[in-house]
C-alpha positions, 0 to 999 in steps of 0.5 A: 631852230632859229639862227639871228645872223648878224648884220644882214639885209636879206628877208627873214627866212626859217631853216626847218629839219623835218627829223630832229635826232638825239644827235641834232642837240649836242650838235646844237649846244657846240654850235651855240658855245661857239657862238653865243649871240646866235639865237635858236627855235626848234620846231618840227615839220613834216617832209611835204610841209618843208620842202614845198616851203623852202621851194616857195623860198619862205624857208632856207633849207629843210632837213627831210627824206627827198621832195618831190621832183617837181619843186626841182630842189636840191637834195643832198643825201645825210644817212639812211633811217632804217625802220623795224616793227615795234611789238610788245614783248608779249605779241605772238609775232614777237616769238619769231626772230622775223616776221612776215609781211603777210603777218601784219594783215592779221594785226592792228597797224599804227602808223603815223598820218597819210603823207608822213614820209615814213608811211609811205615807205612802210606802205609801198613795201608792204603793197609791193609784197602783196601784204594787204595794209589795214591800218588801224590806227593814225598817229601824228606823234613817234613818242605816242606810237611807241606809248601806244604798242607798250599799251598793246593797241597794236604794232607800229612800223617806225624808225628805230631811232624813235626807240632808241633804247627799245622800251620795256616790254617791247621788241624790235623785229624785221619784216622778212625781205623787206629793207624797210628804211628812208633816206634822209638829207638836206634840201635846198634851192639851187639859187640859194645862197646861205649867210655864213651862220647857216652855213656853219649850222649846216656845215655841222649838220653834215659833220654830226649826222650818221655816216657823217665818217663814211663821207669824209665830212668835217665839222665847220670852223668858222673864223674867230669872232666872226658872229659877234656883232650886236645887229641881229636882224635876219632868222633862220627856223630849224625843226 
């Protein structure tokens, strides 16, 4: 997403979220109605790709699971993105109401590419129950992973928010023992100070994301007519 802040004498900068949800867009619309001459790009990255650039300060913050320590970010926990096996109706691990771990050595795992955070996650939990991880197939795309078990390539361990409604003909399942899930929040550099537009933006995104009740977080108001001046030179990229 792309935030035109106006009359500001600071370098272009870009905002990426590296997990733009369903709830992301109604927060988008509400935050476009309220200010109409700010102007908005989407685009996605992954959790290395965001948060190196926001430390190199080509970007203002990062929507993603949490960056490595060394690029000595800040990064405020949103919400806990838990993750399940995603099978066909029809596969015979599906006739249980948890499966094994060990269960998986056996099947033809989908998952996204080598370091997607979610794949590390699904990879250190399964090596730490002893379940030998062979995957069979990469794939960058979550919408192409869920095409892909509903063809019967194979399994895929992903958020469930990535099939949400489960799709026909597929189930969801656990894996026995494991708490398979990634935590998700915000990064940003400690030395940063963000314009009001992103702040707002950012504001909202705490206000709408899951467990947003659980924190006591508040939408951002900002004063009336605040952004409505005819000089936008300074962008902000959300994905």
């Amino acid at each position: 997403m792309t935030i035109l802040e106006p009359s500001l004498e600071r370098p272009a900068r870009s905002l990426p979220l590296a997990a733009a949800r369903r709830w992301l867009a109604p927060l988008v619309a509400r935050f476009c109605e309220r200010r109409p001459k700010v102007r908005l790009t989407f685009e996605v990255g992954g959790t290395q790709t965001v948060s190196e650039r926001v430390a190199a300060g080509e970007l203002d913050a990062g929507l993603c699971s949490p960056p490595s320590t060394r690029l000595g970010l800040h990064f405020e926990p949103l919400y806990v993105e838990p993750m399940a096996v995603l099978l066909r109706e029809t596969d015979p691990l599906a006739s249980a109401a948890v499966i094994d771990a060990a269960d998986l050595a056996s099947a033809r795992l989908l998952l996204t590419e080598v370091g997607c955070a979610y794949r590390e996650v699904i990879e250190q939990a399964l090596t730490a129950r002893g379940a030998d991880v062979r995957v069979g197939v990469e794939i960058s795309s979550g919408a192409m992973l869920v095409r892909t078990v509903q063809a019967g390539l194979g399994v895929a361990v992903l958020p469930r928010a990535y099939a949400d409604p489960t799709p026909p003909g597929t189930v969801f399942r656990n894996v026995r023992g494991l708490d398979l899930a990634l935590t998700v929040g915000l990064v940003q550099r400690g030395d940063d100070a963000p314009g009001r537009a992103l702040t707002a933006f950012l504001d909202d995104v705490r206000a709408a994301s899951p467990g947003a009740a659980a924190r006591g977080a508040t939408p951002f108001e900002e004063t009336e007519g605040a952004l409505h001046e005819s000089s936008l030179d300074r962008t902000a990229a959300v994905s």
